[in-house]
PyMOL commands that place a pseudoatom at each C-alpha (Angstrom):
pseudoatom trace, name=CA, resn=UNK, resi=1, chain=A, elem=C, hetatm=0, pos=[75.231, 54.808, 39.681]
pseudoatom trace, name=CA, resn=UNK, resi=2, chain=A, elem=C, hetatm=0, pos=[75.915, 51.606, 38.948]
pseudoatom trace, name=CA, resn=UNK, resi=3, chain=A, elem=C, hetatm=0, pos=[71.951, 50.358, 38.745]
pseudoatom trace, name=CA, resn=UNK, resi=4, chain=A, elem=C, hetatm=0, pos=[71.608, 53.450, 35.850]
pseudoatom trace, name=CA, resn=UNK, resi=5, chain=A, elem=C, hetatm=0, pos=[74.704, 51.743, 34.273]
pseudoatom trace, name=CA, resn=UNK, resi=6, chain=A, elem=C, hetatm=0, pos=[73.162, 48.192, 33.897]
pseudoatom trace, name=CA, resn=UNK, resi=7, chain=A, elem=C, hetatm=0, pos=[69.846, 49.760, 33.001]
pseudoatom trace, name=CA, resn=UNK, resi=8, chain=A, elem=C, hetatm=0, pos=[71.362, 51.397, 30.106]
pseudoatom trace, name=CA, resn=UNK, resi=9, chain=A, elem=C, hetatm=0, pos=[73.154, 49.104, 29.102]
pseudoatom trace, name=CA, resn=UNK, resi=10, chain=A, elem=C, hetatm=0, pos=[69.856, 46.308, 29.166]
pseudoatom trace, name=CA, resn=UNK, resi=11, chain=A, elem=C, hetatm=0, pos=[68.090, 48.751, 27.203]
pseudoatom trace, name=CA, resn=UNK, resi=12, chain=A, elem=C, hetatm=0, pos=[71.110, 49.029, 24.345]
pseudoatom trace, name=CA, resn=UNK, resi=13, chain=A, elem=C, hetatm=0, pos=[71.019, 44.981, 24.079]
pseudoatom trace, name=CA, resn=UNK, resi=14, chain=A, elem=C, hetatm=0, pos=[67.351, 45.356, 23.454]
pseudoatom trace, name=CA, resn=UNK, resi=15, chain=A, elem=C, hetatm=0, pos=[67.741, 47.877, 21.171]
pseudoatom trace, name=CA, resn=UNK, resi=16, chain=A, elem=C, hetatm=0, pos=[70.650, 46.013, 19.161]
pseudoatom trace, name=CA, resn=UNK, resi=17, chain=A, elem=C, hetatm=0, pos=[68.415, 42.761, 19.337]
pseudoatom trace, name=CA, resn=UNK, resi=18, chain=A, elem=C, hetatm=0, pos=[65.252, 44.415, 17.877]
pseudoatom trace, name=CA, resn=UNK, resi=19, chain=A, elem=C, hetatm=0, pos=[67.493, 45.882, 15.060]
pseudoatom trace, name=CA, resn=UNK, resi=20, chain=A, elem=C, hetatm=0, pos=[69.641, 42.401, 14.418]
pseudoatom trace, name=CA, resn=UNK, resi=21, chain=A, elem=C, hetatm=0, pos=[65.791, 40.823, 13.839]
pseudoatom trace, name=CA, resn=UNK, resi=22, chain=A, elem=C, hetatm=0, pos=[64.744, 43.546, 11.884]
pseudoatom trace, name=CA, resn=UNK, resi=23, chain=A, elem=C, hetatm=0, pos=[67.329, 43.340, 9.342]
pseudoatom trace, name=CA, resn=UNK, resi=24, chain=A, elem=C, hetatm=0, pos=[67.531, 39.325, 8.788]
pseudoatom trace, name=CA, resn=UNK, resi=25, chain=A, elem=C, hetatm=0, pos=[63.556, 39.491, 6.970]
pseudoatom trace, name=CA, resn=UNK, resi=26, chain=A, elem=C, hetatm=0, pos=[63.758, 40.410, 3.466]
pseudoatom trace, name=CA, resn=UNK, resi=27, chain=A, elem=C, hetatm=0, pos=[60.287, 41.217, 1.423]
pseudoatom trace, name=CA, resn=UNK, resi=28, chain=A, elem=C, hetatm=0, pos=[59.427, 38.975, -1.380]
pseudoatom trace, name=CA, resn=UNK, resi=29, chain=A, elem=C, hetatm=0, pos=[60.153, 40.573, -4.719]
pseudoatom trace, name=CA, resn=UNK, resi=30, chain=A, elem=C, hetatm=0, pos=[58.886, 39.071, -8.150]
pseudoatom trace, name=CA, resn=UNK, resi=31, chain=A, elem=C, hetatm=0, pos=[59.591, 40.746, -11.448]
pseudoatom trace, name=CA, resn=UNK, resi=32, chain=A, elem=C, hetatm=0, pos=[57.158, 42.391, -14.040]
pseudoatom trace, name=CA, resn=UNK, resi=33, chain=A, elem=C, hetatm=0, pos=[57.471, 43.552, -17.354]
pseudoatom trace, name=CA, resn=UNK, resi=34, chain=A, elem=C, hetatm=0, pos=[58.420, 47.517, -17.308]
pseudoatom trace, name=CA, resn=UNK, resi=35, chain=A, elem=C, hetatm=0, pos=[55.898, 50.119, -18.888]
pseudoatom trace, name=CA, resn=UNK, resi=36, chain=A, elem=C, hetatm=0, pos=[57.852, 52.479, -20.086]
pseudoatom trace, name=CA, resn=UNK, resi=37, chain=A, elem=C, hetatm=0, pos=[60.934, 50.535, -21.446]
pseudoatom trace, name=CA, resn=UNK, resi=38, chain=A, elem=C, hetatm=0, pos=[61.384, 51.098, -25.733]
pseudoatom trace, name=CA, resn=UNK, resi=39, chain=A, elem=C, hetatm=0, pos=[64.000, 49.460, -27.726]
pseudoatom trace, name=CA, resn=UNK, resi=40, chain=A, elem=C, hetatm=0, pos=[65.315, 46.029, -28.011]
pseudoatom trace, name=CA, resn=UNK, resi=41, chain=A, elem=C, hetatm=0, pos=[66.937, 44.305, -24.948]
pseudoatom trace, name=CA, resn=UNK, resi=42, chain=A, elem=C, hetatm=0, pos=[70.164, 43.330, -26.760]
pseudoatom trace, name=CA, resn=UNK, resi=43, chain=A, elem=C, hetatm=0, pos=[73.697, 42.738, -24.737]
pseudoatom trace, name=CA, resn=UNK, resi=44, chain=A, elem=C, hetatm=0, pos=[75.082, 44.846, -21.815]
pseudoatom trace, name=CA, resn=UNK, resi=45, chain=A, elem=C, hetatm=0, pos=[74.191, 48.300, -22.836]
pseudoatom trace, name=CA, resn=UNK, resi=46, chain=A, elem=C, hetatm=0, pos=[70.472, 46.932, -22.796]
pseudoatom trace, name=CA, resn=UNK, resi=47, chain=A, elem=C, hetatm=0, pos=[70.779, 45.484, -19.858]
pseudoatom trace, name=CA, resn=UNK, resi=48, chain=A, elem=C, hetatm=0, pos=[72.322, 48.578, -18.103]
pseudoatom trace, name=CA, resn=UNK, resi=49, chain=A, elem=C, hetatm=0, pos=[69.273, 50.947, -19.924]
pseudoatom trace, name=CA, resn=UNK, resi=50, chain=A, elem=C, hetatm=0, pos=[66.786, 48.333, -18.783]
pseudoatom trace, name=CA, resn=UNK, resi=51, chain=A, elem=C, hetatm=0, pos=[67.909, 48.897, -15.047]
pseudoatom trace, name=CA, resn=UNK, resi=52, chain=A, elem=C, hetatm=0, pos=[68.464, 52.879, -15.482]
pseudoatom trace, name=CA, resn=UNK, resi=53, chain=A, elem=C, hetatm=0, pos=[64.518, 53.141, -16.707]
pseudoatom trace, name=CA, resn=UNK, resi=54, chain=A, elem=C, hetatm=0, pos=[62.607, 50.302, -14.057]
pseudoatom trace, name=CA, resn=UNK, resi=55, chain=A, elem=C, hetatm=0, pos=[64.735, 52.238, -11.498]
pseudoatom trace, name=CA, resn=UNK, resi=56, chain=A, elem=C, hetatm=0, pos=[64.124, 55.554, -12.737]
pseudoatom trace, name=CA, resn=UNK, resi=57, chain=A, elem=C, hetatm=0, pos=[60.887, 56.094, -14.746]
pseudoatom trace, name=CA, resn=UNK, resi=58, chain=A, elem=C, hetatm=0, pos=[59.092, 52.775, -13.139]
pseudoatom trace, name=CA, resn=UNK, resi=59, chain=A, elem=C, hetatm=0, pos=[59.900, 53.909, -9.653]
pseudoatom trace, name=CA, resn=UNK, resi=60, chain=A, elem=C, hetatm=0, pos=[61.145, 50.220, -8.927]
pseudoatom trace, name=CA, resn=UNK, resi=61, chain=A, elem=C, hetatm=0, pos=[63.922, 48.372, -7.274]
pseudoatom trace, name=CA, resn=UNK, resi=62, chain=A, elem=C, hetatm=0, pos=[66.025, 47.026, -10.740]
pseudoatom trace, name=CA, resn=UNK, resi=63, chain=A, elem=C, hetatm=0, pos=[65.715, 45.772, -13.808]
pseudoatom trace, name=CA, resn=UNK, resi=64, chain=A, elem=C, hetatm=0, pos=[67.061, 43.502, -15.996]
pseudoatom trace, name=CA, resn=UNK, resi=65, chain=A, elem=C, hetatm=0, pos=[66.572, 41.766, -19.763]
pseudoatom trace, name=CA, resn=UNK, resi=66, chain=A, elem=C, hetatm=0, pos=[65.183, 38.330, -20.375]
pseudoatom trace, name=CA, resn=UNK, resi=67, chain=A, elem=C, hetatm=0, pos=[65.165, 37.592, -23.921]
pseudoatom trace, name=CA, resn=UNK, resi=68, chain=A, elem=C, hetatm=0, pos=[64.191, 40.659, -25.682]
pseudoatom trace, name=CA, resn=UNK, resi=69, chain=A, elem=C, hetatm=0, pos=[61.771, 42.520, -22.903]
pseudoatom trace, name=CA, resn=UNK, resi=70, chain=A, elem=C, hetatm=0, pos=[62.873, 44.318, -20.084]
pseudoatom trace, name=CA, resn=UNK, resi=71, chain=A, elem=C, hetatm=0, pos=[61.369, 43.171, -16.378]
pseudoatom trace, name=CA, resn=UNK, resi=72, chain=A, elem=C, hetatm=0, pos=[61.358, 45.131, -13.246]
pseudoatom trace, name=CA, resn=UNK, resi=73, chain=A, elem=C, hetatm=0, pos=[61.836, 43.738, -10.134]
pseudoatom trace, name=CA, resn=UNK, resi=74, chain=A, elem=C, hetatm=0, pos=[59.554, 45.177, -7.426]
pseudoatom trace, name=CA, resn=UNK, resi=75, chain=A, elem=C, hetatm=0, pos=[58.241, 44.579, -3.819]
pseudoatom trace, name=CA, resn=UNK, resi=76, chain=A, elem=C, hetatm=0, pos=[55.453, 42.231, -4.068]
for i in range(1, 76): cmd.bond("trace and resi %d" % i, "trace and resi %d" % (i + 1))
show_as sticks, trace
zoom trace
């Protein structure tokens, strides 16, 4: 009983290992300018619509304004 006990146990630290590694590599992102974002990129609200459309009609991760255009951030 006890062998089955250590043996699941060795196999949960593995487990919890392969998951901690897992989780500390991020993917590089970089940012490009969105295709289907219209208007002018002007305080808060544009900030907040430029997010809503990379996120929603660009399929990517967010979005955000720099100067007047909206860019996209995506997985490169």
């Amino acid at each position: 009983m006890e062998r089955k006990t250590l043996g699941l146990f060795l196999m949960l630290l593995i487990v919890l290992a392969a998951e901690e590694m897992v989780m500390r590599s991020e993917a590089k992102t970089c940012e490009v300018p969105s295709g289907k974002f219209s208007g002018g990129c002007i305080g808060t609200n544009g900030n907040q619509q430029c997010d809503k459309v990379c996120r929603r009609l660009d399929g990517l991760l967010s979005g955000r304004c720099k100067g007047l255009k909206c860019f996209c951030t995506k997985v490169c």
